[in-house]
C-alpha positions in Angstrom: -21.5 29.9 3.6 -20.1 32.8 1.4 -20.9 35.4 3.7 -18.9 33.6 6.3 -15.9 33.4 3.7 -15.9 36.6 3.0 -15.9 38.0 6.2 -13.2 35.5 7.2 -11.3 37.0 4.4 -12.0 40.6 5.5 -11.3 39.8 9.0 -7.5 37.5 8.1 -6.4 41.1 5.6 -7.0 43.4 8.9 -4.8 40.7 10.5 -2.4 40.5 8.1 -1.9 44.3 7.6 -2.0 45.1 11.0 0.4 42.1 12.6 2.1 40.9 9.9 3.0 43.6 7.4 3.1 46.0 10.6 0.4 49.0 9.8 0.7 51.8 12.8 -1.9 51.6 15.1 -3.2 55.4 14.1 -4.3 53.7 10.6 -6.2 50.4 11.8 -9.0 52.5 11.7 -8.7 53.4 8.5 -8.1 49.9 7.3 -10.8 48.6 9.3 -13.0 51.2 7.4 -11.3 50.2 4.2 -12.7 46.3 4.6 -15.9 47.6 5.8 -16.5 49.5 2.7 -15.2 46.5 0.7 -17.7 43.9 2.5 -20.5 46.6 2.3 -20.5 46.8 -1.5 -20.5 42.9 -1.8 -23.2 43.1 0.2 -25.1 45.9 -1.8 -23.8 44.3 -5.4 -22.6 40.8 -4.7 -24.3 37.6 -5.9 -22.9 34.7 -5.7 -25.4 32.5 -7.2 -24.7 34.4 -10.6 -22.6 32.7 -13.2 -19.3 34.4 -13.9 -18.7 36.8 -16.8 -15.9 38.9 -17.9 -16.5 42.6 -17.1 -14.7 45.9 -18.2 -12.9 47.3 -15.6 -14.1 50.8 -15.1 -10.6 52.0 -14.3 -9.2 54.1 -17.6 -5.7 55.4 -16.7 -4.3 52.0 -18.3 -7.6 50.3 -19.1 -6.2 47.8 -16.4 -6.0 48.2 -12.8 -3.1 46.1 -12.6 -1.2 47.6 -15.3 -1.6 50.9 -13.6 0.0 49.2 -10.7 3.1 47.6 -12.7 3.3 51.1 -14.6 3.8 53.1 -11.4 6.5 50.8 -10.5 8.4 50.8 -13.8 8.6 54.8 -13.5 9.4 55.1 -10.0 12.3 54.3 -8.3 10.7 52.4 -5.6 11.2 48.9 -7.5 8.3 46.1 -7.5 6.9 45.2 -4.8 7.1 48.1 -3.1 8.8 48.5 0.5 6.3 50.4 1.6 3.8 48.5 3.7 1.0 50.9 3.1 1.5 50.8 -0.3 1.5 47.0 -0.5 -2.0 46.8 0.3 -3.2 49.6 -1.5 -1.7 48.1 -4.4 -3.6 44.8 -3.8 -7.0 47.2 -3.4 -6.7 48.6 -6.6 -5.2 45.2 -8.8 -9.1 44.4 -7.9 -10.5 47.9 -8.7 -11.4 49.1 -5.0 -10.2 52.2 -6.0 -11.9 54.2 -3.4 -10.9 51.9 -0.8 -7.0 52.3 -2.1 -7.4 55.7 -1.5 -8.3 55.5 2.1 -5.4 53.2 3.1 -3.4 55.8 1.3 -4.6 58.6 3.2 -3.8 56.7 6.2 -0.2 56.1 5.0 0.0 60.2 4.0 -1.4 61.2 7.6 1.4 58.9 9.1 4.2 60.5 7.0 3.3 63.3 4.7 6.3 63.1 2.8 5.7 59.7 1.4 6.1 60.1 -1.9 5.1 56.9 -2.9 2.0 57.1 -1.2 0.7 60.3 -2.6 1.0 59.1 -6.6 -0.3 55.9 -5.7 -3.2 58.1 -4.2 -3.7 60.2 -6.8 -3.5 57.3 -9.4 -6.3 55.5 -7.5 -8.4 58.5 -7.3 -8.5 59.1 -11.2 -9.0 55.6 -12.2 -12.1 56.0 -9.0 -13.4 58.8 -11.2 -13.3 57.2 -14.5 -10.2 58.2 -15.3 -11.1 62.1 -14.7 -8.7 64.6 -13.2 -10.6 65.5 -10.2 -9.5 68.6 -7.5 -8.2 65.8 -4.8 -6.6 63.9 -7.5 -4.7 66.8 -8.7 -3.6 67.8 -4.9 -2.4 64.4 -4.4 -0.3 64.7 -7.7 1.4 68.0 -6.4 1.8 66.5 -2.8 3.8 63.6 -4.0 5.5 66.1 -6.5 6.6 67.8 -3.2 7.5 65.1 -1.2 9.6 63.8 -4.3 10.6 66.4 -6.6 13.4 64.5 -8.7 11.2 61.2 -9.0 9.5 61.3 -12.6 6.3 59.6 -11.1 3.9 62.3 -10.7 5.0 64.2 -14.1 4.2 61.4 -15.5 1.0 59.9 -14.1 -0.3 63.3 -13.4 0.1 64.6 -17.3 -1.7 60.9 -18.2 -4.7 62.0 -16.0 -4.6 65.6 -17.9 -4.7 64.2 -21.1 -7.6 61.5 -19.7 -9.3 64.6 -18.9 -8.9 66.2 -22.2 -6.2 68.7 -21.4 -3.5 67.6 -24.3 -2.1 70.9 -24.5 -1.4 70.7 -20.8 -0.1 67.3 -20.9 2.3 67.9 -23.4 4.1 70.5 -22.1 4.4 68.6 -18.7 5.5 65.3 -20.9 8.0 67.4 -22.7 9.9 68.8 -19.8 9.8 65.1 -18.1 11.5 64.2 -21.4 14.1 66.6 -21.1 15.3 65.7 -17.8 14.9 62.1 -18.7 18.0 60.1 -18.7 18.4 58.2 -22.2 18.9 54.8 -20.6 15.7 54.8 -18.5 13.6 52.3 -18.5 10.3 53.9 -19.4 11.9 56.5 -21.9 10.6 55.1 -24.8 6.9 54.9 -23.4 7.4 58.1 -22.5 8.4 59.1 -25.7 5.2 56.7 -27.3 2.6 58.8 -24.9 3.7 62.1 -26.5 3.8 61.1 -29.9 0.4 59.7 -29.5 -0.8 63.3 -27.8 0.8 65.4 -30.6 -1.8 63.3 -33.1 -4.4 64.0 -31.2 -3.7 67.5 -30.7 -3.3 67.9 -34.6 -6.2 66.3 -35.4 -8.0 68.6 -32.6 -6.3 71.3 -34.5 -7.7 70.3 -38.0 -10.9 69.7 -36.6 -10.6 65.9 -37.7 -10.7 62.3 -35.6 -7.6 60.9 -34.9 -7.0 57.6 -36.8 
């Protein structure tokens, strides 16, 4: 009986994003491949008979899937939801930490318009938190794609110098946080996170410095 739920479910999401929320027909493949790889790994991992338990989400770019989600909408302009339909169901990948299957739709949604910004941070975040939170080479050309495709949107400055500092870069991350800062406006939303993320980095890169553990 739960295999035929879940399939169900698999099979009413393709329906849903290809009829209702209107995905191109170039990326039904894509999404097809998407559920696939979501149905195979319940079938590799998945037991229903086992009694729930909490479990720590391997994503680390928040230490939340879906608080990486809300974050990328309070920094870009693109509001929450998102218009984007792509997006939209990436978005409902990753809030359940299908990371890598995020990323496909997304490269779906880049193939169909390459200068989506949108779609290339929301890529790039999905590939970090896929690698542990590490700053992998995809993940990096994602974040300079969607730089590209949106150079005055403070997303990818911002997400991308998070991944640096994941990936133990501070030095890097800093400078990329303090020229965001700079052409921060002072009534933006996310300023003072901003502002928290770099103070946090300048302890850790003194206490890198003194050869002590930050506190």
């Amino acid at each position: 009986m739960t295999w035929v739920l879940v399939i169900a479910l698999a099979a009413a999401a393709f329906l849903v994003a290809a009829f209702v929320l209107r995905a191109p027909r170039r990326g039904w493949e894509a999404l097809g491949a998407a559920l696939l790889l979501g149905v195979a790994g319940y079938a590799w991992q998945g037991r229903p008979d086992m009694p729930a338990a909490p479990k720590t989400a391997l994503e680390t770019v928040s230490g939340d899937p879906a608080a990486l989600v809300r974050a990328r909408g309070r920094v870009t302009k693109s509001g929450i939801p998102p218009t984007d339909r792509w997006v939209i169901v990436a978005d409902a990948l990753a809030r359940n930490g299908q990371f890598a299957d995020a990323a496909a739709m997304l490269r779906a949604a880049t193939a169909d318009d390459p200068k989506n910004a949108e779609a290339w941070l929301a890529m790039a975040n999905a590939l970090v938190a896929h690698a542990e939170g590490q700053l992998t080479p995809a993940a990096f050309y994602a974040y300079r794609r969607a730089a590209q495709a949106g150079p005055e949107q403070p997303g990818p400055p911002f997400f991308l110098g998070l991944a640096l500092a994941q990936s133990g870069r501070f030095q890097e991350a800093r400078e990329l946080w303090q020229r965001l800062l700079k052409a921060t406006p002072p009534d933006a939303k996310w300023r003072a996170e901003l502002e928290d993320k770099l103070m946090r980095i300048n302890v850790l890169i003194a206490a890198q410095q003194s050869g002590q553990r930050p506190r």
